[in-house]
Structures are given as C-alpha cells and as structure tokens.
C-alpha positions as CSV (number, residue, x, y, z in Angstrom):
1,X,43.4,81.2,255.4
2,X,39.9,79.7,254.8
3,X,37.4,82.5,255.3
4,X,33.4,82.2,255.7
5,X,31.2,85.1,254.1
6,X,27.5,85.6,254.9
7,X,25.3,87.9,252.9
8,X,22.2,89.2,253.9
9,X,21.5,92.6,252.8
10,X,18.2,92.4,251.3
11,X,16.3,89.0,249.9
12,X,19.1,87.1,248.7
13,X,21.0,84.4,251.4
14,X,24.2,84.4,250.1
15,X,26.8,81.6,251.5
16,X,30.4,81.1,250.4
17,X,34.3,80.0,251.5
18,X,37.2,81.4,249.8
19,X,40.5,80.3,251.1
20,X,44.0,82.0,250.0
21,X,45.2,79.1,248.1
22,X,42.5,77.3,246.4
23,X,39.8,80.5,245.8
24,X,36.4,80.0,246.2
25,X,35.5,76.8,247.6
26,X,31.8,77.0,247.5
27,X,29.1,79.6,246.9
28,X,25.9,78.7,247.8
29,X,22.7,81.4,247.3
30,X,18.7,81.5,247.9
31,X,16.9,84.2,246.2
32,X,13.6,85.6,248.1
33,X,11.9,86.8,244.5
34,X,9.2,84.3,244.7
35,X,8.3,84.8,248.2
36,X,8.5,89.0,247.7
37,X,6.7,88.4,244.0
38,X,3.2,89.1,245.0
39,X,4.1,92.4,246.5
40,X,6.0,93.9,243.8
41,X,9.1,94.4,245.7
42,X,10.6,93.5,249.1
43,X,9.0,92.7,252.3
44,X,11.6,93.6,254.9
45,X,10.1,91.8,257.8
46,X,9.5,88.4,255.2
47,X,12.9,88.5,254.1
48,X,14.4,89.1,257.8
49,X,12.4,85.6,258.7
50,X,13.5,84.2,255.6
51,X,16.9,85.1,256.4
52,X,17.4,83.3,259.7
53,X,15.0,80.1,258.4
54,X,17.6,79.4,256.0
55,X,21.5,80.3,256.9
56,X,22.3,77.6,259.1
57,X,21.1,74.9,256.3
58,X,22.9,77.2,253.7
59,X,26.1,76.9,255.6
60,X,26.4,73.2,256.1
61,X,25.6,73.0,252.6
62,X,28.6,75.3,251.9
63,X,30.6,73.7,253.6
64,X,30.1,70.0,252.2
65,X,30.7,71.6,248.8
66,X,33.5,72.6,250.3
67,X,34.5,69.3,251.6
68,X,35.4,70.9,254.8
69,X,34.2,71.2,258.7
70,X,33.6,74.4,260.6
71,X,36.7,73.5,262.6
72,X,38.6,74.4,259.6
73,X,37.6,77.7,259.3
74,X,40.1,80.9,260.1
75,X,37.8,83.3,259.9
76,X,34.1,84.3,259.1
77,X,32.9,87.9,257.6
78,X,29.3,89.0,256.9
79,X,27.4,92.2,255.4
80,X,27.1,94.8,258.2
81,X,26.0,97.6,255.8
82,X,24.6,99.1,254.2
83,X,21.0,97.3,253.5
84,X,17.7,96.4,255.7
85,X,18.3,96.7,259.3
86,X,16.6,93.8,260.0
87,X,18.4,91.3,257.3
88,X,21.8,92.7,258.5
89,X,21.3,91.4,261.7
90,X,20.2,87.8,261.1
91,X,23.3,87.5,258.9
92,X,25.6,89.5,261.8
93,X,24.1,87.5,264.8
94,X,24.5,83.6,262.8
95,X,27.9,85.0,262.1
96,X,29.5,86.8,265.1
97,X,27.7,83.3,267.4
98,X,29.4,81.0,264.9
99,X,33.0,82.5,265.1
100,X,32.6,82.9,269.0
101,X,31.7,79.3,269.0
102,X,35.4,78.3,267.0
103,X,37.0,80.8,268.8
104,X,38.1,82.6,265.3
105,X,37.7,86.1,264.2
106,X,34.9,87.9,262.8
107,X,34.9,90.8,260.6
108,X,32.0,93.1,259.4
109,X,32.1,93.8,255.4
110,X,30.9,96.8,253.6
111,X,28.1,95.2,251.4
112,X,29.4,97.8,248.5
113,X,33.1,97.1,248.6
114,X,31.8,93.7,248.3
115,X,30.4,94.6,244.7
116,X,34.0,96.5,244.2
117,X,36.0,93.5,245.0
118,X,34.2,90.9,242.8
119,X,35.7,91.2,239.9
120,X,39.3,89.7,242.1
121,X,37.5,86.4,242.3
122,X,37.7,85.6,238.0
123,X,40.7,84.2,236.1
124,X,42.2,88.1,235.6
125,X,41.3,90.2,238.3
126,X,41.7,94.1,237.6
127,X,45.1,95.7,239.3
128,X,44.6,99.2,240.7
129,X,44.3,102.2,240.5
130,X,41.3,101.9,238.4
131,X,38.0,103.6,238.3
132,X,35.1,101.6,239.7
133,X,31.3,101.7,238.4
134,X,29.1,100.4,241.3
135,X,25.6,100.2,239.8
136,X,23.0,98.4,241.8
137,X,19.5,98.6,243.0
138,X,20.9,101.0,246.1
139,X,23.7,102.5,244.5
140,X,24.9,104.5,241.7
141,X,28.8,105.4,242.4
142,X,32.0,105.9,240.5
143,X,34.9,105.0,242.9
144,X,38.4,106.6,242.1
145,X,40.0,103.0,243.7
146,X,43.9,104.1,244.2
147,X,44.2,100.8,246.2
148,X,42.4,97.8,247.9
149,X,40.5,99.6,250.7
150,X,41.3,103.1,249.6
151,X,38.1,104.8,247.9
152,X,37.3,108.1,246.9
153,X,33.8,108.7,245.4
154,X,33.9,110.6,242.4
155,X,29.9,110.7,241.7
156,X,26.5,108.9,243.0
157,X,23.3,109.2,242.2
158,X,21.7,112.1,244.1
159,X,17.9,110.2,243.8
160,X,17.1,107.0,242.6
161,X,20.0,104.1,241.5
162,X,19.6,102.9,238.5
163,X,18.8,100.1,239.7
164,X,15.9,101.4,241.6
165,X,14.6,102.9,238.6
166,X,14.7,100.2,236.1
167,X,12.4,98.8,238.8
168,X,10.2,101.2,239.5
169,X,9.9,102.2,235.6
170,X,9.1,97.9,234.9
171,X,6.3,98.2,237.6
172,X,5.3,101.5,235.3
173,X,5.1,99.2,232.4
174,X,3.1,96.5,234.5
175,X,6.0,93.9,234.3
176,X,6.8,91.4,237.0
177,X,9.2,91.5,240.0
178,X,11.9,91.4,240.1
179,X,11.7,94.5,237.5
180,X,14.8,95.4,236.2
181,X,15.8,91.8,234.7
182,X,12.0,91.9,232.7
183,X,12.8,95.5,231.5
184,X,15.7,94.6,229.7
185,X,14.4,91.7,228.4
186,X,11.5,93.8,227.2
187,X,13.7,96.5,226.0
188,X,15.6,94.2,223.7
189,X,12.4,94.0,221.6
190,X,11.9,97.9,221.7
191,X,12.7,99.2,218.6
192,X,15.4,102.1,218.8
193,X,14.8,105.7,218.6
194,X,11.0,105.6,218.2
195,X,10.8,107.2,221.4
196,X,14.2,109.6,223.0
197,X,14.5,110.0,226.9
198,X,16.8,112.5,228.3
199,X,20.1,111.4,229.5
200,X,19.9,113.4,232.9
201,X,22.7,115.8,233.6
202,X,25.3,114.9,231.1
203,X,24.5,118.3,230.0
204,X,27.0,119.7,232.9
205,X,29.9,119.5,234.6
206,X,30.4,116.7,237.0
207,X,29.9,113.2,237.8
208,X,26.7,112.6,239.8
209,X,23.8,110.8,238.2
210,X,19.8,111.7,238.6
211,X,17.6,108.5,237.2
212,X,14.5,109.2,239.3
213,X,13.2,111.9,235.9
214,X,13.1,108.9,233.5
215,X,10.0,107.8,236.0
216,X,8.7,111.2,235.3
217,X,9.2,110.8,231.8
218,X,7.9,107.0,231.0
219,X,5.0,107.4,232.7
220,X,3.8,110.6,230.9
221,X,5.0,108.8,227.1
222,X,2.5,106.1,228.6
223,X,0.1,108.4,229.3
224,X,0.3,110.3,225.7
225,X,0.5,107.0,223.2
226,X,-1.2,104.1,222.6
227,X,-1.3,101.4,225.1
228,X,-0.2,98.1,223.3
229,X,2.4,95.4,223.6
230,X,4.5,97.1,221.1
231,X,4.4,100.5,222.5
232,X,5.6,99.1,225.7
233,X,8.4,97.6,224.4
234,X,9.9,100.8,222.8
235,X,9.4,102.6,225.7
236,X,11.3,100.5,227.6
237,X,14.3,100.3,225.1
238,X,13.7,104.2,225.4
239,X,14.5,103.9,228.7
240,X,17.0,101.7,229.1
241,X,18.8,103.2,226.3
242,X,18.7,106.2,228.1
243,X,20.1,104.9,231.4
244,X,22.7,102.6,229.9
245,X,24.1,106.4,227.8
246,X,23.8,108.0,230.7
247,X,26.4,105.2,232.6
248,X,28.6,105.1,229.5
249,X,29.3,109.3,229.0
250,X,29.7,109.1,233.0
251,X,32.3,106.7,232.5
252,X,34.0,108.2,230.0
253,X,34.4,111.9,231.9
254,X,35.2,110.1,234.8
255,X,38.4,108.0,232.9
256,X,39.5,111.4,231.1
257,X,39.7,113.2,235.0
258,X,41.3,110.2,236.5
259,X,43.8,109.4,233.0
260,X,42.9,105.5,234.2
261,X,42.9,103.2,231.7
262,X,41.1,100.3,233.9
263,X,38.0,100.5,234.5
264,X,35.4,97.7,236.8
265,X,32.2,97.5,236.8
266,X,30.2,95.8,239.6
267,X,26.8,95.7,240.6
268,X,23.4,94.1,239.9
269,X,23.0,96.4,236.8
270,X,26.5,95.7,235.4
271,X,25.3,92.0,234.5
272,X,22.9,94.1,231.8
273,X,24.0,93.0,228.5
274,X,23.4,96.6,226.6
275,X,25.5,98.4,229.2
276,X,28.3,95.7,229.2
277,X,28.0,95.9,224.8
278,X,28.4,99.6,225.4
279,X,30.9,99.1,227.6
280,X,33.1,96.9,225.6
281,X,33.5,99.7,223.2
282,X,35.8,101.7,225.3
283,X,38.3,99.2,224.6
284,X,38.9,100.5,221.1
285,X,39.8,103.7,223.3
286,X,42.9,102.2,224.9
287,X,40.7,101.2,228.4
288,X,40.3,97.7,230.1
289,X,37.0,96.9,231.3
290,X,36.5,94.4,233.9
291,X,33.6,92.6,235.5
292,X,32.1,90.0,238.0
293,X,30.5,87.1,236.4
294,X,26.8,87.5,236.1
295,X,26.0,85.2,239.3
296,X,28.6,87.9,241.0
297,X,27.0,91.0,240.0
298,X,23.9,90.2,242.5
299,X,24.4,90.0,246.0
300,X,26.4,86.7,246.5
301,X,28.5,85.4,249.9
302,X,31.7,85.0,247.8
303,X,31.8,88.6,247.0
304,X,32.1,89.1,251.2
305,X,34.3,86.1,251.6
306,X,36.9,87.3,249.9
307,X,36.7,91.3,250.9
308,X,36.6,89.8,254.8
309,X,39.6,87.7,253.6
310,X,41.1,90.8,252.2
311,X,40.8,92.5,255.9
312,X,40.7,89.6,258.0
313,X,44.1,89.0,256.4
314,X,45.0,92.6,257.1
315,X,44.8,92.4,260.4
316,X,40.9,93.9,260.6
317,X,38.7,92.8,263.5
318,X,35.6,93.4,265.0
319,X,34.6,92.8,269.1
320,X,32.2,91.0,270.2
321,X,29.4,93.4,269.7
322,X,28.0,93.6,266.0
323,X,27.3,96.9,265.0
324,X,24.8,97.2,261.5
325,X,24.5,100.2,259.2
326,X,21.7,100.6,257.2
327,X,23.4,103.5,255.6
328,X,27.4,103.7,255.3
329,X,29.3,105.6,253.5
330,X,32.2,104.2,251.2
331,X,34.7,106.7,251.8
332,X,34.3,106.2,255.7
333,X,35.9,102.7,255.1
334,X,39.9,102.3,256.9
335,X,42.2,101.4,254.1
336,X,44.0,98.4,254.6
C-alpha cells in the first residue's frame, strides 16, 4: 500500500510517500522561516497562501523521487488538526480533490499522533506500551501509549509548550526567528549555574508541566543584570537548563507510575541536543529511549504518511467532506 501524506499545520509544506514494503519513498519539505522572519513569528494568512502556492509542485516532486505516478497511489492522508485553520485546509482541500480525482481513499491525520509515530519510520522503531514525550511548539504531553492508536494522556502543559516558550523567551533575549533553535545555540555558550531558574511544579505531585513562569523570570534577570553578550548567554543556558530538568524529572515520575521501560520522544523540541544528552542517561536506569531523526522531529509529510498508512490500512476513512480542527484532543482519537 503506497500512501501520500500532506502536512500543513503551520509554516512548513511537508510532502512524502511511504509504502508497506519499501518505507519511505520520498520526503520532500519547504520551510516558511524566511518568509515569517521579519515578523518574529507566524503569519497565518502568509503561510495559508504559501501553503497552496506550493503543494502541487511539492507533490510532483515527491513523486519523481519516488519514481512513481499518482496512479500508483492507494491512498492519501493529510494533517486535519490540530494547527492554523487556515493551513489545515489548503493541505485538506489539495488532498481530499486529489484522492477524489484517483478514486482512492482519503484519511484525515492527527497532526500529534503524527509526532508519536515518527520514531516507526528509523531502522528500530520502539514496540509498545511505552510512554511517549510529545514536546513541540503547541504541545507539551506525556502519552501512556498501550498500543498504536490507543492514548491516554498522562500530563500537558497547562500554559505555554515548551516550545512556545523557548520562543518567546529567544525573542526576550532579542534573537532571531525561528527562536527556539538560536536559544540553544546560544545556551550552549551560557556558562552553567551562574544564574538558577525554577523548574516549575516538580515540587508536587503530578505530571502536568507550566513553562510560561520561566518568561516571567528571564525577563526580570534581564532587567536586574547587566545587559551584554555574555550575560545573555547564561541566561539562556539558565533557561534552557531549566526547561530541559523540568522534561527529564517529568519523565522519570511518569516511567516509575507507568513501570515502562521504553520511552519516545517526538517533537520539535526533542531534536535539542541537551534534552536528548539528558535523556540518554536514563539508559543507565534500565529504560530505552527512542527518537525521530532530527529532520522528523519538525513537522514533516512522512511523519502523516505513515500514521494515514497506519489507519488507512486499518480500515479508517473519511467522506467526502473534510472536516479541520484547530484544536483536537489526543485522547479523542478511535484506536485502531
């Protein structure tokens, strides 16, 4: 079964064909940073327009990577949530038109399961039950995953994703967009422990995570020290150490409730290369960490070509209507 996925949640065009016995055929991608740059963040209506300028050439360039025709598609499956309204629907209309067209079925993906799933797509994918860390620029989540399509969530952030706030903490610190990727790479001059941030509610019970304090807190350390190149960069190491201790304790409680020894994590921020370090040391404790590789940790097509291969091969399929959520739970998925 040779499936087509289409992503389109926010400012990445995202192209790719996975079929069931070769993997990923192609994985084509256009990022919107440059276009979005001079805002410091995204334009929804530029990167709906961007969106539907570029998917049809995007998909004829997947598949000649893929040295295959449309005709030899069995299925196509696109992000229908959650993400900008308006970038959901350029990918769901190119998509539902194109399988009406080949007569084949069509299958709206969960943008987030997406992230879950990526980590199926290397050399040795991750068997559940496992716990799941979903850490993007929307989303802060630890999945209890008993099975493909069967998710409970065991915390989220109840503010800002840590994503988010790596980028709204590097606009803070007057770096570029995208934020997050200059933060780190600013943090990894920072010198360590010249300046402690909390790590938000690890002094508790529970599993939910707060980021949208460490704001709070960098901007007043900004306020109260000496502006220079130097102090910036500890600051940020300050912060990013916080957040990355923050993940790591979360993990931890989360793998002593579940007694899983497995443990993915998926996600824009899981390509950052303290948190992955930090990471890595839980496998002196007896647990397997898994993760997409860095091109997979962003939003990608080959992450939805395989989960709409996953359901499409289930049995899973939409009408001819297609539905978008902005907002949609996990949990609310049907298991397969």
């Amino acid at each position: 079964m040779r499936v087509l996925g289409i992503e389109t949640s926010c400012d990445e065009t995202g192209i790719a064909i996975y079929d069931s016995e070769h993997g990923l055929l192609a994985h084509v991608l256009r990022t919107q940073a440059p276009l979005h740059a001079n805002y410091g963040g995204v334009v929804p209506e530029l990167a709906s327009r961007d969106h539907v300028r570029h998917l049809i050439p995007l998909i004829r360039s997947a598949l000649c990577e893929a040295s295959c025709e449309a005709q030899d598609l069995a299925g196509v499956s696109y992000t229908a949530g959650p993400g900008l309204i308006g970038a959901l629907l350029a990918g769901a209309a190119v998509a539902r038109s194109l399988a009406w067209s080949l007569g084949i079925p069509c299958l709206g993906v969960h943008h987030m399961e997406g992230h879950l799933l990526a980590p199926m797509l290397e050399p040795t994918p991750p068997e559940p039950p496992l716990l799941a860390l979903l850490v993007s620029g929307g989303h802060t989540q630890l999945v209890d995953m008993a099975r493909v399509g069967s998710y409970r969530i065991l915390g989220e952030s109840v503010d800002d994703a840590a994503g988010e706030a790596f980028d709204k903490t590097a606009k803070l610190l007057g770096l570029g967009y995208p934020g997050g990727p200059a933060l780190e790479r600013l943090a990894e001059l920072g010198e360590a422990g010249r300046f402690v941030f909390p790590r938000p509610m690890t002094n508790r019970p529970g599993l939910n995570f707060s980021f949208s304090g460490l704001k709070t807190f960098t901007l007043q350390t900004l306020r109260t020290t000496r502006d220079d190149q130097k102090t910036r960069a500890d600051i940020a190491r300050a912060f990013a150490d916080a957040v990355v201790d923050t993940l790591v304790i979360k993990c931890r409680r989360a793998l002593k409730a579940t007694g899983y020894r497995r443990l993915v994590a998926a996600g824009g921020v899981s390509a950052n290369r303290a948190l992955r370090a930090r990471l890595r040391e839980l496998s002196g404790e007896g647990i397997q960490v898994y993760y997409p590789r860095p091109e997979f940790c962003t939003d990608n097509g080959a992450m939805i070509a395989y989960a709409g291969w996953v359901r499409l091969r289930a049995g899973h399929r939409d009408g001819l209507e297609f539905p978008v959520r902005p907002r949609w739970p996990l949990a609310e998925l049907p298991p397969v």
